[in-house]
MIBA-959178 format. One record per atom (N, C-alpha, C): y, x, z; atom name. Coordinates in nm, 3 decimals, padded with zeros to 5 digits. Layout:
<pts>
PT;north;east;up;atomo
PT;Y;X;Z;CA
...
</pts>
This chain:
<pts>
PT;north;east;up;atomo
PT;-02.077;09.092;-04.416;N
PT;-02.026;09.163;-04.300;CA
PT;-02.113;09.284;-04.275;C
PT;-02.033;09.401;-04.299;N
PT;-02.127;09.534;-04.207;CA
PT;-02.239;09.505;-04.081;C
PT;-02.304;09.567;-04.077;N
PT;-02.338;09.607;-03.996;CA
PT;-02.275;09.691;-03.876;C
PT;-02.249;09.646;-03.740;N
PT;-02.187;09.745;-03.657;CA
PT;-02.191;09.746;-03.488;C
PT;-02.231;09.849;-03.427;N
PT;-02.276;09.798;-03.337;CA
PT;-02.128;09.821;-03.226;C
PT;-02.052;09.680;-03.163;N
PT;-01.919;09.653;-03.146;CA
PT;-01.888;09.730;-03.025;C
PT;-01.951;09.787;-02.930;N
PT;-01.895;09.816;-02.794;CA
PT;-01.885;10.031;-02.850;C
PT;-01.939;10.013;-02.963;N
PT;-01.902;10.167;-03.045;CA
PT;-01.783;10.195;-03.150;C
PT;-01.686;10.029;-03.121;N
PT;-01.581;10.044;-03.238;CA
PT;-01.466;10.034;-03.161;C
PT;-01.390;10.118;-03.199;N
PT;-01.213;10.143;-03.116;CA
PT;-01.143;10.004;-03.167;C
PT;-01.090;09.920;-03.048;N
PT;-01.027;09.836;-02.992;CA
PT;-00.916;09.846;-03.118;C
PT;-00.923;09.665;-03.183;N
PT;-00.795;09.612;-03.207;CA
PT;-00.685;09.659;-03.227;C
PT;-00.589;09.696;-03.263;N
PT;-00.428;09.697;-03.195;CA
PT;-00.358;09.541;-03.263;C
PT;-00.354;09.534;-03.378;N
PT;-00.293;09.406;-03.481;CA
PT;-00.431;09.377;-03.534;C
PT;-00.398;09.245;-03.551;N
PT;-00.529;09.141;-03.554;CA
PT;-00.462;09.101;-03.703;C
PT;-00.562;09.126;-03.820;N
PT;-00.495;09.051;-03.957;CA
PT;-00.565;08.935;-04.047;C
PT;-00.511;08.913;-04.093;N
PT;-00.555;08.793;-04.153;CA
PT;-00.656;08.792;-04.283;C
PT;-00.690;08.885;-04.277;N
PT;-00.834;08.967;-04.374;CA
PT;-00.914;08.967;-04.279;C
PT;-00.909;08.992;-04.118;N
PT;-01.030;09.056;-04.084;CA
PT;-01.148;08.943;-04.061;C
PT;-01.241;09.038;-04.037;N
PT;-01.350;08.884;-04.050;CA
PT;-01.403;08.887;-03.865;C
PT;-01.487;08.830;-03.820;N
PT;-01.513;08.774;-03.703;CA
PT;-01.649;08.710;-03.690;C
PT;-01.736;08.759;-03.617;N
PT;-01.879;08.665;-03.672;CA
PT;-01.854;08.555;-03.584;C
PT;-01.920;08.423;-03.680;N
PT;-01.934;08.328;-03.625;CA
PT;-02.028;08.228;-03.621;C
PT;-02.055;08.167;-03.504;N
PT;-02.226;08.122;-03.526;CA
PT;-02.200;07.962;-03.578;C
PT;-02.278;07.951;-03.671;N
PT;-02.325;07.789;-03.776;CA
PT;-02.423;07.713;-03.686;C
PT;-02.428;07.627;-03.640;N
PT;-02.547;07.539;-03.564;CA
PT;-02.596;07.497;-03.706;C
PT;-02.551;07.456;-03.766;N
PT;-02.622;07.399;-03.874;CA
PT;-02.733;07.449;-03.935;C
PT;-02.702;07.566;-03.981;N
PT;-02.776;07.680;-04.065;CA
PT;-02.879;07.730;-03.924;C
PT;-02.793;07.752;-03.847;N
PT;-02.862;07.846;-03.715;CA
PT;-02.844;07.999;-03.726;C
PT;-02.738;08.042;-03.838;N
PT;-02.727;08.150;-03.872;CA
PT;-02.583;08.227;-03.803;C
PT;-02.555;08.360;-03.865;N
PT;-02.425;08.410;-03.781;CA
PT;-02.397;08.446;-03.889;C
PT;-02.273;08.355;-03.887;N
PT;-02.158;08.352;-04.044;CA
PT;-02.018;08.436;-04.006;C
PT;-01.943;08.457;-04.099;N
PT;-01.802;08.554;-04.078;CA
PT;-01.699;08.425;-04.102;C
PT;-01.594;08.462;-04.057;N
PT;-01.463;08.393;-04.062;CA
PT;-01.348;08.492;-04.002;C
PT;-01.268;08.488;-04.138;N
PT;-01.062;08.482;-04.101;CA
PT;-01.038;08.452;-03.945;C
PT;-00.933;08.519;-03.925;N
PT;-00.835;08.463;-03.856;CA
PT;-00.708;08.326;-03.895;C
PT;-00.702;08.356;-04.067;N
PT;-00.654;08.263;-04.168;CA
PT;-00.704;08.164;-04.143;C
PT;-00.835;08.197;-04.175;N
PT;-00.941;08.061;-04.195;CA
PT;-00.943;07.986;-04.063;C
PT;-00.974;08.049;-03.942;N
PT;-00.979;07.987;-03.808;CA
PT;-00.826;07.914;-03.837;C
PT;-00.763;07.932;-03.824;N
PT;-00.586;07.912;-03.818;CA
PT;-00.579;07.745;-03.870;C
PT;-00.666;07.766;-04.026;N
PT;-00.628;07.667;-04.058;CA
PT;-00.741;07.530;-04.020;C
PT;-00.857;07.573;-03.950;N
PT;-00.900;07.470;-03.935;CA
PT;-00.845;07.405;-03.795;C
PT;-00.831;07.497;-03.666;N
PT;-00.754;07.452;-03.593;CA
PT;-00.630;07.365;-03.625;C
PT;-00.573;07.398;-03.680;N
PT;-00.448;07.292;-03.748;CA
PT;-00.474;07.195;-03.824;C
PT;-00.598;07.157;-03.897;N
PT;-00.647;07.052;-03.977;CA
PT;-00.720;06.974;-03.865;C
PT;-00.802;06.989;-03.730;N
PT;-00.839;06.905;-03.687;CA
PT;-00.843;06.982;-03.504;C
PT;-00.693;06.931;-03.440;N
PT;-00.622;06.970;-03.267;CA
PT;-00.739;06.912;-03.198;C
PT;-00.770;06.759;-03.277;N
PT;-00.836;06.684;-03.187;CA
PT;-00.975;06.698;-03.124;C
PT;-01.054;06.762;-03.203;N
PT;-01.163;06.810;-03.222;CA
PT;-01.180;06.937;-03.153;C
PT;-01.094;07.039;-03.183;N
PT;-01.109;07.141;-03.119;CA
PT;-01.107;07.133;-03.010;C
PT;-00.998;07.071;-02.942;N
PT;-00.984;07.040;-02.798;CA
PT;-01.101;06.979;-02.723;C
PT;-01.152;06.868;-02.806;N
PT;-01.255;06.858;-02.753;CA
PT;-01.373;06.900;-02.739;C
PT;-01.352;07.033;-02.743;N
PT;-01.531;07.050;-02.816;CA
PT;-01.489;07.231;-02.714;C
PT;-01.363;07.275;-02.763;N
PT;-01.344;07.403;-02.700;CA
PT;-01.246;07.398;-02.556;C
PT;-01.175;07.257;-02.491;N
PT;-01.069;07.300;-02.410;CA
PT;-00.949;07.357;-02.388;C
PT;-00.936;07.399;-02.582;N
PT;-00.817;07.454;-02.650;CA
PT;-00.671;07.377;-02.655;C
PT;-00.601;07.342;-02.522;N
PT;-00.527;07.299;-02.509;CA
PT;-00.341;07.327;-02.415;C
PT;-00.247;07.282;-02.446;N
PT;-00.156;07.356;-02.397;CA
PT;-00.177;07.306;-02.208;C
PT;-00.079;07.428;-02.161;N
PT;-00.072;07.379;-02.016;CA
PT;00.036;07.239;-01.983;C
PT;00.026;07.208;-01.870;N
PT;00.135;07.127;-01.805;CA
PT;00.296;07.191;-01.888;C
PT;00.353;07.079;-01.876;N
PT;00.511;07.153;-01.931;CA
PT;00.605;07.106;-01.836;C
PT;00.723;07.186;-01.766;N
PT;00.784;07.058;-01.659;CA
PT;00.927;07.094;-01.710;C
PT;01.031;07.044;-01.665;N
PT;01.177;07.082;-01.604;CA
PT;01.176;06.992;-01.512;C
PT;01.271;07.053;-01.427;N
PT;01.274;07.016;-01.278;CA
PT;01.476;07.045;-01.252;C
PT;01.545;06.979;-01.247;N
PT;01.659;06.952;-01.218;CA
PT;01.690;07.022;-01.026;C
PT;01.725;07.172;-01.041;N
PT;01.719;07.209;-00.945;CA
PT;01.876;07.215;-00.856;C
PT;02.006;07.238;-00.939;N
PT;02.102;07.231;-00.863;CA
PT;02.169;07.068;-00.822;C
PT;02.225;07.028;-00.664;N
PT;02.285;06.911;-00.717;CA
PT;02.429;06.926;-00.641;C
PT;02.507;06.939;-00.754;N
PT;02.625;06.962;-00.743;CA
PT;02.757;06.901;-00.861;C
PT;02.905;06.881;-00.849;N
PT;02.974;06.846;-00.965;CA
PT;02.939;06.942;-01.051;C
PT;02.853;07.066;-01.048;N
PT;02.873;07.146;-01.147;CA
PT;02.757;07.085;-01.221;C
PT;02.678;07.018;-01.193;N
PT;02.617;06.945;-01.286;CA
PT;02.628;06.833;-01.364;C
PT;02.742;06.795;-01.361;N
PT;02.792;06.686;-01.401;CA
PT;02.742;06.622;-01.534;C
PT;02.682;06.554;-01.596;N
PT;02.595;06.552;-01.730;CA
PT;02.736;06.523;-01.850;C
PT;02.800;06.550;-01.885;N
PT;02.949;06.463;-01.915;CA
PT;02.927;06.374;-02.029;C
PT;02.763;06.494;-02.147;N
PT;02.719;06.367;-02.238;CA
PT;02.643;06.271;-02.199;C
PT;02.642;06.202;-02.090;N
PT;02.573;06.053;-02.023;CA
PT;02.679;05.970;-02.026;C
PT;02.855;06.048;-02.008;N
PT;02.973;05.977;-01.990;CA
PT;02.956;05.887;-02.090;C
PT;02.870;05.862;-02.154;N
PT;02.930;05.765;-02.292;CA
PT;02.837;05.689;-02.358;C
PT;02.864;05.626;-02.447;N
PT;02.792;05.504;-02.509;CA
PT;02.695;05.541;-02.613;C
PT;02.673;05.651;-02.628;N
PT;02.562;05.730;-02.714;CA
PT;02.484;05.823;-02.603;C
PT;02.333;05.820;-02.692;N
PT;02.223;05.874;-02.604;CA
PT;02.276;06.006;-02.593;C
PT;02.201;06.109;-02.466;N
PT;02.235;06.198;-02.450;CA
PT;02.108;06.249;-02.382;C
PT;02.105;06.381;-02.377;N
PT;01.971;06.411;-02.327;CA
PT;02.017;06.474;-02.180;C
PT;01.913;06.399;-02.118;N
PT;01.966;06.369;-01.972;CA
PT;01.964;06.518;-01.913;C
PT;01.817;06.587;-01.951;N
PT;01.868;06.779;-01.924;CA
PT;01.960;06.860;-01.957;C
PT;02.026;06.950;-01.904;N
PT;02.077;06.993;-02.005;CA
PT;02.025;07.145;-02.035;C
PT;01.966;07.204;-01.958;N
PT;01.863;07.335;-02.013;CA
PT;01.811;07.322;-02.112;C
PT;01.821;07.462;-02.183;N
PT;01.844;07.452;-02.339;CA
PT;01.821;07.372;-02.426;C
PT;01.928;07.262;-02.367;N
PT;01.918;07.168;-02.477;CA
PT;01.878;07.047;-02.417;C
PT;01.828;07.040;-02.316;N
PT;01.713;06.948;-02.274;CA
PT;01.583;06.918;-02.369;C
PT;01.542;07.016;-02.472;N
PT;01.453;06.942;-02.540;CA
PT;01.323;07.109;-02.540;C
PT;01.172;06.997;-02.570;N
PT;01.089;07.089;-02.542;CA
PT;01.038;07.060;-02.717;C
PT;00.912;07.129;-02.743;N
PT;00.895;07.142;-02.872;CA
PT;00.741;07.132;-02.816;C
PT;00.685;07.062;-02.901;N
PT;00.546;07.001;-02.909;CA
PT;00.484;07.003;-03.046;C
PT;00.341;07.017;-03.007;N
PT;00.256;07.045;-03.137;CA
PT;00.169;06.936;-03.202;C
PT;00.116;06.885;-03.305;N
PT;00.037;06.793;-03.269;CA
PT;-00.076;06.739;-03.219;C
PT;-00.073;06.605;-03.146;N
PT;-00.153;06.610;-03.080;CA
PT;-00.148;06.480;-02.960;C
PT;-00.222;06.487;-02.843;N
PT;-00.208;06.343;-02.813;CA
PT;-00.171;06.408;-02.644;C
PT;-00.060;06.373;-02.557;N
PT;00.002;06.402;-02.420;CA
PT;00.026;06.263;-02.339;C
PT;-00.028;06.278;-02.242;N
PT;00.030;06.216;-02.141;CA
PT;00.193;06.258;-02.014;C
PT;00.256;06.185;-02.021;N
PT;00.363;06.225;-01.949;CA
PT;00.459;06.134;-01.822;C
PT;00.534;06.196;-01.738;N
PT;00.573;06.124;-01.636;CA
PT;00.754;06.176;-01.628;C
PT;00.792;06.083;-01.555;N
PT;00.965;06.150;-01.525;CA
PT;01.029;06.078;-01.461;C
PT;01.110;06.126;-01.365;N
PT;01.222;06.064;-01.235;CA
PT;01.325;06.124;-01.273;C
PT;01.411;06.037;-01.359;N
PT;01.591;06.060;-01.345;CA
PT;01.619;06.008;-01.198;C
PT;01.723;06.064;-01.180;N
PT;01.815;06.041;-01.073;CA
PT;01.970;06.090;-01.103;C
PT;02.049;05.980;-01.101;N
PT;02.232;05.998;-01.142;CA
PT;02.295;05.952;-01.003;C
PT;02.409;05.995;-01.017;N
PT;02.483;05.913;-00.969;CA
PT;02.680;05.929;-01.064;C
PT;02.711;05.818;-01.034;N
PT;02.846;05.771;-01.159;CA
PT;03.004;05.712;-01.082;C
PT;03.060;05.788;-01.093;N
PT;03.187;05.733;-01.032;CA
PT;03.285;05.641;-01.098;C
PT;03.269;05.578;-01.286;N
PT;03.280;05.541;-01.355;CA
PT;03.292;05.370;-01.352;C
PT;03.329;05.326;-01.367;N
PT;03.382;05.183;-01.377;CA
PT;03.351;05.051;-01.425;C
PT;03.340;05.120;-01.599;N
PT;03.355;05.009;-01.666;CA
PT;03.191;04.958;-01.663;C
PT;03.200;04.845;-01.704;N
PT;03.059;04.773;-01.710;CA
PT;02.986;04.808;-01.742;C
PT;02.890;04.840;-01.730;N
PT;02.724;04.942;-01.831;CA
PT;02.627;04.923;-01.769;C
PT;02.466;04.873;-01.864;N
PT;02.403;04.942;-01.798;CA
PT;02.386;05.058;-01.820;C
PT;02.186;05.078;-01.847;N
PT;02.098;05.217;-01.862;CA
PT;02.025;05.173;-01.908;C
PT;01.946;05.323;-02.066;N
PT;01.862;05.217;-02.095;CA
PT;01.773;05.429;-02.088;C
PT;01.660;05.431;-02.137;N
PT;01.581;05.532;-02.124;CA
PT;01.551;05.565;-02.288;C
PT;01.555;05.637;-02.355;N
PT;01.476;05.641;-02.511;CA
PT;01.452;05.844;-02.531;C
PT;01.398;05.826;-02.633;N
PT;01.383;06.019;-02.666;CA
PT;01.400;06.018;-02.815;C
PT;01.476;06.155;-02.800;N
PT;01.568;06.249;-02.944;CA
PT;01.456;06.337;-02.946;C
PT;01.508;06.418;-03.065;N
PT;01.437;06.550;-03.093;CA
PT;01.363;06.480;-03.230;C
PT;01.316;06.660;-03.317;N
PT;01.269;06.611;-03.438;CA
PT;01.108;06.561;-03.450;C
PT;01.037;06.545;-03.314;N
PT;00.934;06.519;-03.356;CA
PT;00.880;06.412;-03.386;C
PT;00.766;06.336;-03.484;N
PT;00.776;06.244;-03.502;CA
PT;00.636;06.208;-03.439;C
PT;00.615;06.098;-03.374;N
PT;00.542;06.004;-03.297;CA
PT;00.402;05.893;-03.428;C
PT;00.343;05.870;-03.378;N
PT;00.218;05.809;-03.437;CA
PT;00.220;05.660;-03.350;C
PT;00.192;05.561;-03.434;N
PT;00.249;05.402;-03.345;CA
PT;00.107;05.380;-03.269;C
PT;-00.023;05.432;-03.293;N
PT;-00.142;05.462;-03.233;CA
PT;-00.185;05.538;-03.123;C
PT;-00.122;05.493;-02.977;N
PT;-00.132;05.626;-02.905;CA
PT;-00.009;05.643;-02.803;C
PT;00.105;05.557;-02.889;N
PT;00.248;05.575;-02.832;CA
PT;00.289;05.509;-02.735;C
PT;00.285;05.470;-02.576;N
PT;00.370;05.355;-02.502;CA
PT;00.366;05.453;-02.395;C
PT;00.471;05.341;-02.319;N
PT;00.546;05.401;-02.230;CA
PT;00.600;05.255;-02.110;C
PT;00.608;05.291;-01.989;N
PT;00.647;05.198;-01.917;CA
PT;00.803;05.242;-01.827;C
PT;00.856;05.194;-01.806;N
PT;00.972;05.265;-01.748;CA
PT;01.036;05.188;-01.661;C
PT;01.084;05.201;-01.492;N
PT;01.203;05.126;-01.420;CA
PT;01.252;05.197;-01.398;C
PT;01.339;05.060;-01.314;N
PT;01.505;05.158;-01.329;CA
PT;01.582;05.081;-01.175;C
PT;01.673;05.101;-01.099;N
PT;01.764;05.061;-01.032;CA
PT;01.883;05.100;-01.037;C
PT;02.002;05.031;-01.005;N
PT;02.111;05.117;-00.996;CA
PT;02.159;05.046;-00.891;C
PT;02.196;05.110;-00.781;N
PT;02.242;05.047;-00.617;CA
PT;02.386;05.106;-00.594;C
PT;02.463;05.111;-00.473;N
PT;02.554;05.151;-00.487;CA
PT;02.619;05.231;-00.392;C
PT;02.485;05.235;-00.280;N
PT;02.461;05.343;-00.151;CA
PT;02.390;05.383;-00.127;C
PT;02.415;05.579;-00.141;N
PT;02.279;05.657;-00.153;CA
PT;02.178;05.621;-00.019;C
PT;02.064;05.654;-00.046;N
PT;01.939;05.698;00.011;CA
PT;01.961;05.548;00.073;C
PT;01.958;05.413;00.010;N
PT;01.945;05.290;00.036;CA
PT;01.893;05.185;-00.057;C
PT;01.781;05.157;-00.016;N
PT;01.674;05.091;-00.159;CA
PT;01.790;04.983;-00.197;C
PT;01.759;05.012;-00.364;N
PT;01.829;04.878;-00.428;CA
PT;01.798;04.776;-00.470;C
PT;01.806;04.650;-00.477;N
PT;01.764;04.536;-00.511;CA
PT;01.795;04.487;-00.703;C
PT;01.683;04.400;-00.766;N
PT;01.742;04.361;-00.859;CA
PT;01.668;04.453;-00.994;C
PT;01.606;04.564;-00.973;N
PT;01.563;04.634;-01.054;CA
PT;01.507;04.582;-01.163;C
PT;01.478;04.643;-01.263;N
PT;01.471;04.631;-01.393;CA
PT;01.325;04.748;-01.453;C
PT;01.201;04.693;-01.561;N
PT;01.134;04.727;-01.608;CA
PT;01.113;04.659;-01.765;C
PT;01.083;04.790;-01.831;N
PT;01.075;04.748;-01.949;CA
PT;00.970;04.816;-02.029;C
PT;00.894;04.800;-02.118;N
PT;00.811;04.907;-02.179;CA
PT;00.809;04.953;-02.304;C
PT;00.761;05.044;-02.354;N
PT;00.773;05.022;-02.510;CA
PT;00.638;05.098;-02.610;C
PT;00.595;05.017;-02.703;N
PT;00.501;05.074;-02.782;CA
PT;00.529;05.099;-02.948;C
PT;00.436;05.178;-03.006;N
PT;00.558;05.226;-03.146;CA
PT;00.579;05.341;-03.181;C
PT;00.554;05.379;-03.325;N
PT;00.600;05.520;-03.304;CA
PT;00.771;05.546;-03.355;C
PT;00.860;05.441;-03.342;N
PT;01.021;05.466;-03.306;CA
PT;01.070;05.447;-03.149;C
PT;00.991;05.606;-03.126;N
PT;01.077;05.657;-02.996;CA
PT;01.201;05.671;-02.945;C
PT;01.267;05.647;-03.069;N
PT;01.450;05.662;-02.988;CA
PT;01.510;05.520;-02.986;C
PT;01.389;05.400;-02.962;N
PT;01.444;05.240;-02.928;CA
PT;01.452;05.242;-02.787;C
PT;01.596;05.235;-02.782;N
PT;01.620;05.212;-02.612;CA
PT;01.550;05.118;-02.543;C
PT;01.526;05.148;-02.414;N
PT;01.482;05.040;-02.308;CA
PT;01.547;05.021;-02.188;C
PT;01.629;04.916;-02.217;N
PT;01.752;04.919;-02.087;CA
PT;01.645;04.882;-01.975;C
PT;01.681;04.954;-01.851;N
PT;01.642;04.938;-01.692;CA
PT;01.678;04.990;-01.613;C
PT;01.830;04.912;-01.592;N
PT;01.889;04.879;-01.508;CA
PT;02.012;04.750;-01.538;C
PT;02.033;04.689;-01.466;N
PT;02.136;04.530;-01.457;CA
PT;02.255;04.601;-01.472;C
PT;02.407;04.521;-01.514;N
PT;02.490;04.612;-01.559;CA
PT;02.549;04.648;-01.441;C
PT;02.645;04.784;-01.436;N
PT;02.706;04.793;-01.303;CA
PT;02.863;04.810;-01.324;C
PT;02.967;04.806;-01.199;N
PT;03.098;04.828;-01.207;CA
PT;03.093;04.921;-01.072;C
PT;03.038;04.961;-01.025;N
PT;03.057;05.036;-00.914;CA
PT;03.108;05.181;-00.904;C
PT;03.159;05.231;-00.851;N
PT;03.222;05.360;-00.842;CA
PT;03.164;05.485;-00.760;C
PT;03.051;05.408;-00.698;N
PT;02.956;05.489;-00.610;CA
PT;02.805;05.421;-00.654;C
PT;02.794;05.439;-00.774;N
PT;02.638;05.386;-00.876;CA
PT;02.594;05.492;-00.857;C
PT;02.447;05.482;-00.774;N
PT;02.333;05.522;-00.788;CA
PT;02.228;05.498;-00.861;C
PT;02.188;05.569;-00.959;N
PT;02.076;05.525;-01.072;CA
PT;01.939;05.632;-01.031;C
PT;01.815;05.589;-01.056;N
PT;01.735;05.589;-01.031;CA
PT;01.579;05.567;-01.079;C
PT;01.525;05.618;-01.222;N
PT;01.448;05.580;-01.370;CA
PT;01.350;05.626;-01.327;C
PT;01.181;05.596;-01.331;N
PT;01.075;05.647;-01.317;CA
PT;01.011;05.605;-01.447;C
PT;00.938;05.669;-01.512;N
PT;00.857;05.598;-01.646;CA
PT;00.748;05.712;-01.682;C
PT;00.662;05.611;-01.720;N
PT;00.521;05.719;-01.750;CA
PT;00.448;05.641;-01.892;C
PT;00.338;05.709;-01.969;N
PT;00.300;05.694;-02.074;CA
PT;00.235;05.820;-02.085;C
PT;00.240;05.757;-02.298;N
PT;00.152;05.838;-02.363;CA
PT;00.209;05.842;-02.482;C
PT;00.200;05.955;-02.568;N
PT;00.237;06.010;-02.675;CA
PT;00.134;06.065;-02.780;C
PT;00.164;06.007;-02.883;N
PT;00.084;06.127;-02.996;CA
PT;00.195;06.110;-03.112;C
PT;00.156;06.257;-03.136;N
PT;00.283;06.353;-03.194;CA
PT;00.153;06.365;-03.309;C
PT;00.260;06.323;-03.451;N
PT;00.189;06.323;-03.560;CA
PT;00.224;06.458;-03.642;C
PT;00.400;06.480;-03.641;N
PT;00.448;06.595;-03.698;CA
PT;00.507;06.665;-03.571;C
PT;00.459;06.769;-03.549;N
PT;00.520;06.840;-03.457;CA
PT;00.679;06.886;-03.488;C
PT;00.751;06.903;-03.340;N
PT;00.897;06.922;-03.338;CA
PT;00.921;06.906;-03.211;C
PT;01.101;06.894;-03.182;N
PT;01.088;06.904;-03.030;CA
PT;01.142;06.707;-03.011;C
PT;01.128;06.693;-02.838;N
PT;01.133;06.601;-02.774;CA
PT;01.229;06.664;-02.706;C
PT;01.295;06.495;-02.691;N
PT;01.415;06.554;-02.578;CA
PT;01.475;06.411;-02.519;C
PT;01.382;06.413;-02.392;N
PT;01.435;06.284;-02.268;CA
PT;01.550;06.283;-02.270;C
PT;01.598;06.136;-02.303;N
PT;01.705;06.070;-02.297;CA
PT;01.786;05.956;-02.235;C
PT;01.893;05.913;-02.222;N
PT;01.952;05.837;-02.102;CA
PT;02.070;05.777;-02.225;C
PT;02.103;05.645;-02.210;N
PT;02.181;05.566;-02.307;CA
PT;02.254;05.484;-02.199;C
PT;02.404;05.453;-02.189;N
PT;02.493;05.379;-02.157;CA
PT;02.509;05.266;-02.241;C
PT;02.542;05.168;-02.198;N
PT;02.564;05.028;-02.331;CA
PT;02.694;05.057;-02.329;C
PT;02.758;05.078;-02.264;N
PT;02.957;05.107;-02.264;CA
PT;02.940;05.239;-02.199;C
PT;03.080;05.324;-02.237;N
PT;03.091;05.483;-02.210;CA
PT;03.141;05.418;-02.012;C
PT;03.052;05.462;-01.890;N
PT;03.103;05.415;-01.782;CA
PT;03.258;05.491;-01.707;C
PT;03.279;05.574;-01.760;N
PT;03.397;05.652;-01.730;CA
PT;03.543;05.565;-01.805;C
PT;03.497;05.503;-01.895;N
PT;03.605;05.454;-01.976;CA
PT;03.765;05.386;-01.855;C
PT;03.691;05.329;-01.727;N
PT;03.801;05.301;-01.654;CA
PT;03.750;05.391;-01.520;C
PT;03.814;05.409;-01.405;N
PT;03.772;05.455;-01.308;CA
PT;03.785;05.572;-01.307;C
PT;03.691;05.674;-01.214;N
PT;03.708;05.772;-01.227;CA
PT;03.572;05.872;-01.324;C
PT;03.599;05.904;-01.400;N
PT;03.466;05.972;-01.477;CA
PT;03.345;06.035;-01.404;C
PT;03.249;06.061;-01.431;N
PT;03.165;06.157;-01.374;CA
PT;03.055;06.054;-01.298;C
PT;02.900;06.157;-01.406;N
PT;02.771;06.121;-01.443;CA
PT;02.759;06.234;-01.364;C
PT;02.644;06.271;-01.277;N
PT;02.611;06.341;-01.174;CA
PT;02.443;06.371;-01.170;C
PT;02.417;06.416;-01.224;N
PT;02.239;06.482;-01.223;CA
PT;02.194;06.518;-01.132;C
PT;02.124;06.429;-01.049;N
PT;02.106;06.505;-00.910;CA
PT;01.975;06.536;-00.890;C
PT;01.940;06.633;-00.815;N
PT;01.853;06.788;-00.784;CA
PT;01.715;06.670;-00.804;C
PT;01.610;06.768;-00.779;N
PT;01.485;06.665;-00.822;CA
PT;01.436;06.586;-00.941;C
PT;01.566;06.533;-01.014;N
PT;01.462;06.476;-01.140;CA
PT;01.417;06.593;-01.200;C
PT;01.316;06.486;-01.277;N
PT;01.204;06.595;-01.358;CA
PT;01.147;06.482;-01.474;C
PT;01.076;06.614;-01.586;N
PT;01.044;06.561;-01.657;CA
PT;00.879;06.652;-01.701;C
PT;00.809;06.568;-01.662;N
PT;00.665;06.690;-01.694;CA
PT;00.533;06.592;-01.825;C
PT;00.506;06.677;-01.882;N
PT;00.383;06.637;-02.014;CA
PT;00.333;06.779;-02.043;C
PT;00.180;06.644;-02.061;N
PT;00.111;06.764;-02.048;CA
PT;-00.043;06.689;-02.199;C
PT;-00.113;06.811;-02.248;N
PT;-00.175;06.771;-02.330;CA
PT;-00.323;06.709;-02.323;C
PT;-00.392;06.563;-02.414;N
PT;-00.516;06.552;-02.364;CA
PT;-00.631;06.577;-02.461;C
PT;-00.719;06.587;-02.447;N
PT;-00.767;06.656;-02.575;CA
PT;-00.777;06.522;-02.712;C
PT;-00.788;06.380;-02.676;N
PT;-00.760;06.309;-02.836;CA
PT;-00.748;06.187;-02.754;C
PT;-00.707;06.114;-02.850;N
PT;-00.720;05.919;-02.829;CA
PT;-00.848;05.902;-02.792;C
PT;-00.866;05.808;-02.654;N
PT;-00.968;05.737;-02.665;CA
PT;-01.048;05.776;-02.527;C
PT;-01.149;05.812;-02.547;N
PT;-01.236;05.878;-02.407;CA
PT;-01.286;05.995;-02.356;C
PT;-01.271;06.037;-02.245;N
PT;-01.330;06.219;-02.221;CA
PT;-01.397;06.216;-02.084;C
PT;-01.500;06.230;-02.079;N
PT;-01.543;06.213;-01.922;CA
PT;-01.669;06.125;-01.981;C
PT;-01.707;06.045;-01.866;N
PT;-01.856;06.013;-01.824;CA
PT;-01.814;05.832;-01.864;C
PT;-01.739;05.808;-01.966;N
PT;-01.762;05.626;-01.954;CA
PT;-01.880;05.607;-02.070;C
PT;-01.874;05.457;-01.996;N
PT;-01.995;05.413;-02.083;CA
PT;-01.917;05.268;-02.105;C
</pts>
């Protein structure tokens, strides 16, 4: 590396993958050069480490279910295949690898008939690590708003096959079903890709009655990243 003294050299514009960067060795005790390449790829060979050592981590991620109206109507919940309960773009977020903690409150309501319950699971291409992976989740489904329901249902799941449903809720026939899912956990994402919270019917509930799955204002779905498996802070 030149010699150069830096607060006398004109500013950056494109940053390339030749340039070099001094960087200090504890080992040696010396001031060594490195890529942007090179940085690139060790960051990507070891998230866990970096994070812990630099704080190099993503922010909070949320969606937040803000209108509640028929115009939200979810219509792929109408049915007996998973569906992703958001529907902003897509409902699905894209994650890197790495290890997240996360939380989420569905809230439906179903004018639909036929017998069903609810079960909770997640789509998307990313793939999960069975070291790292669980999740706890309840559920109610009552049949008059803003009136606690009885009978609820919890289930959990550990594993890295994330799209195994976890029914929680008892089945319903009601035409004024209120549903109601809270579930929290932890994730580690081995191959990065996206995630995308999901909602499963055991029978399509529209099949008799009158149709219509109803997304109402307030659910959310938020994760966020931790720096690795295991411990961070002051335990002993």
């Amino acid at each position: 590396m030149s010699e150069y003294t830096i607060h006398n050299e004109a500013d950056i514009v494109t940053v390339n993958s030749t340039d070099e960067m001094p960087i200090y060795q504890a080992s040696s005790g010396r001031l060594k050069k490195a890529t942007p390449a090179e940085i690139a790829t060790y960051l990507a060979a070891t998230p866990g480490a970096v994070a812990a050592t630099a704080a190099m981590l993503d922010a909070e991620q949320y969606i937040i279910q803000a209108a509640d109206s028929s115009a939200d109507s979810n219509a792929g919940l109408d049915s007996a295949s998973a569906a992703a309960v958001f529907t902003t773009n897509n409902g699905a977020i894209t994650l890197g690898i790495g290890t997240y903690f996360f939380e989420g409150n569905y809230y439906l309501t179903n004018t639909g008939t036929t017998s069903h319950t609810w079960a909770v699971l997640f789509g998307g291409t990313a793939v999960a690590n069975a070291a790292g992976t669980a999740y706890q989740a309840f559920g109610n489904s009552g049949t008059t708003a803003n009136t606690p329901a009885t009978g609820g249902l919890s289930g959990f799941f550990t594993g890295a096959t994330i799209t195994t449903a976890v029914v929680v809720t008892a089945a319903s026939t009601s035409a004024t079903e209120q549903v109601a899912v809270q579930l929290t956990g932890t994730l580690s994402i081995g191959t990065a890709g996206t995630l995308i919270p999901q909602m499963k019917a055991s029978a399509r509930p529209g099949a008799t009655g009158t149709p219509g799955v109803v997304h109402k204002a307030g659910s959310f779905f938020r994760i966020w990243q931790v720096p690795t498996l295991g411990t961070q802070g002051n335990w002993s």
